[in-house]
C-alpha positions in Angstrom: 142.1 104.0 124.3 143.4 101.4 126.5 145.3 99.1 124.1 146.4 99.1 121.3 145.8 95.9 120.2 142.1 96.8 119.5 143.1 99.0 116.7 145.0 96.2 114.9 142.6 93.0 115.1 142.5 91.1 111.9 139.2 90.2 112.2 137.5 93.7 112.4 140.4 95.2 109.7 138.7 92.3 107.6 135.1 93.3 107.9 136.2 96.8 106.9 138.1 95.1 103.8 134.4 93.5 102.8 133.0 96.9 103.5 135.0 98.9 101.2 134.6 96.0 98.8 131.0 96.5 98.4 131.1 100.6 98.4 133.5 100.3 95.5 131.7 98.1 93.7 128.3 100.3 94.0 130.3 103.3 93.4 132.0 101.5 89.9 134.2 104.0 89.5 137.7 105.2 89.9 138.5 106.9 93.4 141.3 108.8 94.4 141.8 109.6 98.3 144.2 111.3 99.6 145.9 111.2 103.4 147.0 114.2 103.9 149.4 113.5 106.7 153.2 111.6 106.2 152.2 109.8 109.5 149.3 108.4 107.3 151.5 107.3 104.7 153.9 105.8 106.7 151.0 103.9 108.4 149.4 102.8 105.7 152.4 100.8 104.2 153.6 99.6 107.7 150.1 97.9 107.9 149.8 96.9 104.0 146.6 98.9 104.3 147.2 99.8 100.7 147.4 95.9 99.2 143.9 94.6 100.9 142.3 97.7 99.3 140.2 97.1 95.7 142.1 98.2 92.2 139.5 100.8 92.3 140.6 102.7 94.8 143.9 104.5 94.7 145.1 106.2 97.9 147.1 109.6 97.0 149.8 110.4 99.2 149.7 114.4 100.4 152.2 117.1 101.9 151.3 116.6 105.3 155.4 116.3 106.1 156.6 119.1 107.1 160.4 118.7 106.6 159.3 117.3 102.8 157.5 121.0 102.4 159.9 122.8 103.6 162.2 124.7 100.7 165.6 124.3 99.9 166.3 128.2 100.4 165.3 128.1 104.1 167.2 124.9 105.3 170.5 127.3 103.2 169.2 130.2 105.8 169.3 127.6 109.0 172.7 126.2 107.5 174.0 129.8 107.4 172.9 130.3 111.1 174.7 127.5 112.4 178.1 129.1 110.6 178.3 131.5 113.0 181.1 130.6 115.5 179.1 131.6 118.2 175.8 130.2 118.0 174.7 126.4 118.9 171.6 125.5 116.4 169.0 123.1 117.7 167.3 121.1 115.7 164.7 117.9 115.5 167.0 114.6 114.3 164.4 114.7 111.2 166.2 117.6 109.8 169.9 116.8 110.3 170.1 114.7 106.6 167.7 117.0 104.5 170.3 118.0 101.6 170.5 122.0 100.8 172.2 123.6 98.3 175.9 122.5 99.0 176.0 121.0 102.1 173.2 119.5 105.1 173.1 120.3 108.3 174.8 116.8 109.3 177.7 117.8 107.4 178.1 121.4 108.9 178.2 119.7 112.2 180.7 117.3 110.6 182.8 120.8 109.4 183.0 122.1 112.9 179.5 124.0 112.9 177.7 123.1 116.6 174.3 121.3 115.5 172.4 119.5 118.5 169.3 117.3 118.1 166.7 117.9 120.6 163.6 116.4 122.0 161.8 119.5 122.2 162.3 123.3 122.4 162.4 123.4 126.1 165.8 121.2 126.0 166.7 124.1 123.3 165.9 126.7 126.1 168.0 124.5 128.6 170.6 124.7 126.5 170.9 128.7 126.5 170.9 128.7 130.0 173.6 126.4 130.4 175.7 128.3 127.7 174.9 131.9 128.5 178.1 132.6 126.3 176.8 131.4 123.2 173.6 132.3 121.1 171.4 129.5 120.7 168.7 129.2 117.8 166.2 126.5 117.4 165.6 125.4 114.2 161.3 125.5 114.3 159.2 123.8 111.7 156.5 122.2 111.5 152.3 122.3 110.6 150.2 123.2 113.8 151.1 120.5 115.5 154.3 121.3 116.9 153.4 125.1 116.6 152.2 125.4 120.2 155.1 123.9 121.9 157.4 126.2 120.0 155.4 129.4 121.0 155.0 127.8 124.5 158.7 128.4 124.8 159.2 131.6 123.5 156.5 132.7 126.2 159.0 130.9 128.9 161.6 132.2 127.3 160.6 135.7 127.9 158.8 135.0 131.1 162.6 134.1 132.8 164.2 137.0 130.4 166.8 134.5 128.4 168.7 136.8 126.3 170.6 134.7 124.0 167.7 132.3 122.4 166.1 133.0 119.7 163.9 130.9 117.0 164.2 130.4 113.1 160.5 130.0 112.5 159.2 127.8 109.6 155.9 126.8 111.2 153.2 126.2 108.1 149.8 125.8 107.9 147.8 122.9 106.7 144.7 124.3 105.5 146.6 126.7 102.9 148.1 124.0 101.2 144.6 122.0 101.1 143.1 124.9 99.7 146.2 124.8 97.1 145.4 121.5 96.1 142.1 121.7 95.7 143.0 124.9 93.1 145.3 122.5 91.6 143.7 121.5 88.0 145.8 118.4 87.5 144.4 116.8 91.2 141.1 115.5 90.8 140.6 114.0 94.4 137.3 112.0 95.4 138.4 112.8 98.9 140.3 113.5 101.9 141.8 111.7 104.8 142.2 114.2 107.4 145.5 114.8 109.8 145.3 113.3 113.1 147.6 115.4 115.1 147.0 118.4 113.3 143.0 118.2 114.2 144.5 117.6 117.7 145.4 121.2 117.8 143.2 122.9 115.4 139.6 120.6 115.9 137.4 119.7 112.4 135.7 122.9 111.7 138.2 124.7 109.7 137.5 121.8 107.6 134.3 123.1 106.6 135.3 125.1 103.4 136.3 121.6 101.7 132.9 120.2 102.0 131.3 123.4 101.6 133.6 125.2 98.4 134.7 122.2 97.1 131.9 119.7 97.5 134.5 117.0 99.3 133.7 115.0 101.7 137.0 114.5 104.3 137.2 112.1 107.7 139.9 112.9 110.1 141.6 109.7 111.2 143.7 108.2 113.6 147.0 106.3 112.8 145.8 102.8 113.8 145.4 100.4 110.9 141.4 100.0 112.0 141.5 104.1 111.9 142.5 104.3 108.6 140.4 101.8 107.1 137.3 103.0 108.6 138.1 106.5 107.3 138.2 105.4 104.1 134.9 103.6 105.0 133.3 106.5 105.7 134.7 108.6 103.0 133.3 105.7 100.6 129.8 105.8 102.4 129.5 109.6 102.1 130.5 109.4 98.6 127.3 106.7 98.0 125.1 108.6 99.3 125.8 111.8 97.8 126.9 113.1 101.3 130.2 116.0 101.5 130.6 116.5 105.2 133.5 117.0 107.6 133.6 114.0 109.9 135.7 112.8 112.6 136.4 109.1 113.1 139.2 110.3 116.0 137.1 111.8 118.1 139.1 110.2 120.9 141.5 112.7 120.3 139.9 115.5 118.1 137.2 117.8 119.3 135.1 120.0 116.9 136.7 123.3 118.4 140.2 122.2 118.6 142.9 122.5 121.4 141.9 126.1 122.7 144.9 126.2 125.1 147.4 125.4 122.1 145.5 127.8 119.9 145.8 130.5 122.6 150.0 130.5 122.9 150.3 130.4 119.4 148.0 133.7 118.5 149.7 135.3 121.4 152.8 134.4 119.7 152.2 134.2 116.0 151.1 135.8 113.0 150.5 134.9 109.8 152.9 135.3 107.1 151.7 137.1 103.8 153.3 133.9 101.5 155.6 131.1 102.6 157.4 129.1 99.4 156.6 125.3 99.7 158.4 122.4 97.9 156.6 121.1 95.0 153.0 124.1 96.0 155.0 127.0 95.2 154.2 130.3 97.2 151.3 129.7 98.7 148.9 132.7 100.7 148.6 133.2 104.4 150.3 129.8 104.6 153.5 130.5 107.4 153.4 131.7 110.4 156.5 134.2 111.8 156.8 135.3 115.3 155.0 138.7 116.4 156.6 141.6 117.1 156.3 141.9 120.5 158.8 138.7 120.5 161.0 140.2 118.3 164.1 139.7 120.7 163.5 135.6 120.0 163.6 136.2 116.3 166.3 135.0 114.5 165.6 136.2 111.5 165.9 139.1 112.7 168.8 138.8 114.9 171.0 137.4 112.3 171.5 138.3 108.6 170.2 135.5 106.0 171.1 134.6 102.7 166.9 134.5 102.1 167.1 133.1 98.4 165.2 131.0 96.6 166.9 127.7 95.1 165.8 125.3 92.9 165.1 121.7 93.6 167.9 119.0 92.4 166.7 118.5 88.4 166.1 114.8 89.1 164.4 115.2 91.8 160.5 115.1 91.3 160.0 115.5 95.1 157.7 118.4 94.5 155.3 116.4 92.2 154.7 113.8 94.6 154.2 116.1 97.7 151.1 117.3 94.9 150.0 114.1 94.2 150.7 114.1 90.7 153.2 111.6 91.0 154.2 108.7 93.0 157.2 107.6 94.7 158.3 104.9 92.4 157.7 106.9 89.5 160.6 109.0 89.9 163.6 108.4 88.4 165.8 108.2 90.7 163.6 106.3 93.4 165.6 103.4 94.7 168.6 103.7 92.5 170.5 107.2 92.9 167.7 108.2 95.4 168.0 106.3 98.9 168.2 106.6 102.6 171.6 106.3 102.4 172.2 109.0 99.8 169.3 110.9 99.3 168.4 113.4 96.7 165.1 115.1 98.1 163.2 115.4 101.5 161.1 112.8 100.9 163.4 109.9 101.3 164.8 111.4 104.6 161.9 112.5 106.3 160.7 109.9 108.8 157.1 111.3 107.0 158.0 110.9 103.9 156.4 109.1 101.2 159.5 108.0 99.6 161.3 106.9 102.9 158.0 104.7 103.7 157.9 103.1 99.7 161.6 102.2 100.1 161.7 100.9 104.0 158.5 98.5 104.1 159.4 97.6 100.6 155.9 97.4 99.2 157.6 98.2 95.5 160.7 96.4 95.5 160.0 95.1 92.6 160.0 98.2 90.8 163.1 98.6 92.1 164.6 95.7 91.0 163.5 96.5 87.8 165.0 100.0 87.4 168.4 98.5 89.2 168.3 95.5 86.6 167.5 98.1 83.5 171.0 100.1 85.1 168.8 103.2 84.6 171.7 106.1 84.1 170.7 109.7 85.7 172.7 112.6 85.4 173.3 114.0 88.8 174.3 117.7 88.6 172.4 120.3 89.9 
């Protein structure tokens, strides 16, 4: 890729339009896609990728954020880490607003409790050796795409022998929670638009159970609005001609067999986890991964003891139903009223991959909005 500008001409996005005009039309039926990834989401409503598309199709938004995934109980267990007078928590800026039980991380830092946002855990490592008096924890989540850059510095970490960092692993894995969808009676999906930067890492032939189990066809995609649309292009034309295959439409990016080096540092590193709770999936199989033994001295859950409960989402949330599917932003009850940036209820208003935070900042439903502001909708708030 060159420029950019290529991926966002008007002209091509509108022969794509015509395109997926015609497949709908021979298809004459319902569809229901779903993107997989938040950056997808986000995308697709920056672009108004969504409005050009026919009333046929219906694009459903997946749990492809990982701050949106993660459970309440854990962010309580990173909370609870950061307590400690003695420790400095790193964390990515994504996370710093995600509400837990009583509090959220911004307002522990606001108590006194020293929260840092970070780039990358390499400046988390920096910061433990400039403050060899403190114990510093980075706050690690995230689907395989950030996986390798957190096991990448556990491996320098014990490489220079830096004896007060350690890691608060929630890395998750993406093809559990597909497989957990497609389980999921109430989701009946035509199809799948596969994660970009996940594929990055993990290449297109894990993908081969959905086509092959599941008889669904998926296209990994690029983040471009000319990506999306011709994924959806070529999900449509496999689903015409009675095609399910795994294809790759950012294959600029993607290869079949992945990122070997990234897959590498993070089996040397990680295992898998026997269950990880997700918001909204439930416990989920296989689906975490937690740092290996042999790096047990960078494990903060084991160096420090955790409250490890589970806690229940707020009751007015429905975050959980719309990382499903089932649901859709506006259709909460709280979107846009109770429910904002400003004062959010659930992860998926904060989360810069969120499908709530990119329904209520590109305002493709403010009408919906006005409407549940001008109805003075009342919601009780307790927990």
């Amino acid at each position: 890729m060159k420029y950019v500008d290529e991926f966002r001409e008007p002209e091509k996005a509108e022969v794509l339009r015509r395109e997926i005009e015609k497949l709908c039309l021979q298809l004459n039926k319902h569809i229901k896609i779903m993107e997989v990834c938040g950056g997808h989401t986000h995308s697709i409503f920056k672009y108004g990728i969504e409005e050009i598309l026919p009333d046929s199709l219906e694009l459903i938004h997946g749990p492809g954020c990982p701050v949106c995934v993660m459970p309440k109980g854990r962010l309580d267990d990173a909370i609870a880490i950061s307590q400690n007078p003695n420790v400095i928590l790193a964390t990515f800026g994504d996370t710093m607003r995600v509400p837990g039980s009583h509090t959220s991380l911004l307002q522990a830092r606001a108590t006194g409790a020293d929260i840092r946002m970070v780039y990358s855990p390499l400046d988390s490592l920096q910061i433990a050796k400039d403050k060899p008096d403190k114990e510093i924890v980075f706050f690690a989540l995230g689907f395989e795409t950030t996986a390798p850059s957190t096991s990448l510095t556990i491996l320098q970490a014990a490489a220079e022998k830096i004896p007060n960092f350690s890691m608060f692993c929630n890395h998750v894995l993406v093809i559990p929670a597909l497989q957990a969808l497609l389980d999921n009676p109430d989701l009946q999906l035509d199809g799948f638009v596969g994660p970009g930067h996940v594929s990055i890492v993990i290449g297109t032939e894990p993908y081969e159970f959905i086509s092959q189990k599941y008889h669904k066809p998926i296209v990994v995609s690029g983040f471009e609005p000319l990506d999306i649309l011709q994924s959806i292009w070529m999900l449509l034309k496999q689903l015409v001609e009675n095609r399910c295959e795994v294809e790759n439409q950012y294959n600029r990016l993607v290869e079949k067999a992945g990122n070997q080096v990234a897959l590498t540092a993070m089996n040397q590193v990680f295992t898998v986890r026997e269950n990880f709770d997700w918001r909204g999936l439930g416990e989920i199989p296989d689906s975490g991964l937690k740092i290996r033994e042999k790096y047990a001295q960078f494990d903060a859950e084991l160096k420090f003891t955790l409250p490890n409960l589970k806690v229940a989402d707020h009751k007015a949330c429905q975050c959980g139903e719309i990382l499903k599917g089932v649901l859709k932003p506006w259709e909460c009850k709280v979107f846009g009223t109770a429910c904002t940036p400003e004062t959010p209820i659930g992860t998926c208003m904060v989360s810069s991959e969120g499908a709530c935070a990119a329904y209520y900042k590109y305002g493709r439903f403010s009408n919906i909005m006005t409407q549940k502001l001008t109805d003075k909708q009342t919601v009780t708030l307790s927990p």
